[in-house]
N, C-alpha and C positions, 0 to 999 in steps of 0.2 A: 882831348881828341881821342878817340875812337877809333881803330879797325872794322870792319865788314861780323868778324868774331868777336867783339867787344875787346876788343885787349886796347890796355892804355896804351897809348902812342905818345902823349904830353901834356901836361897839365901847365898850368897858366893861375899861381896863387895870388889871390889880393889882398892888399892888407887892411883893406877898411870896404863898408858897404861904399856902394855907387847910389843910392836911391838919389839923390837931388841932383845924379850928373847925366842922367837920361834924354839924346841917347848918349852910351861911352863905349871907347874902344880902345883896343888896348893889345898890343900886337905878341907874337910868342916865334923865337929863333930857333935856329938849325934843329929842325925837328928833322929824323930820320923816315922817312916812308916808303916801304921797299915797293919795287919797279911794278910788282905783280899787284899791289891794291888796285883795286875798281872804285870804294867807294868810301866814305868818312863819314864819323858824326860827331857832332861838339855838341855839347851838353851844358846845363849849369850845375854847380854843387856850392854847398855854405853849412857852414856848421850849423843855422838853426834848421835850414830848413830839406838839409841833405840833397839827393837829386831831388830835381822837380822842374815844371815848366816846359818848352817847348824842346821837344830836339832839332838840331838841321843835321838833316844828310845833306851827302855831296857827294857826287859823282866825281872820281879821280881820276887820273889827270882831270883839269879842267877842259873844255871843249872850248 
């Protein structure tokens, strides 16, 4: 997870691929997010294939 400036906020490591458990989720705690964020982005990473694939922004707080 992402800041507005890219700075990590929290990562979320897994220990094995998902490809056969599509779709899957998988939740991540007490992340700290200060008051003044507007907006977020979560991304994917893996060691083969590094970043890649879609981003989702989010507009922060939720509405």
């Amino acid at each position: 997870m992402l800041d507005k400036d890219g700075n990590i906020l929290a990562t979320r490591v897994l220990v094995h691929p998902h490809v056969n458990e599509q779709p899957f989720t998988r939740g991540l705690s007490q992340v700290r997010i200060s008051k003044d964020t507007k907006s977020l982005t979560i991304r994917g990473h893996d060691k083969v294939h590094e970043y890649g694939g879609k981003e989702l922004k989010l507009d922060w707080p939720p509405k």
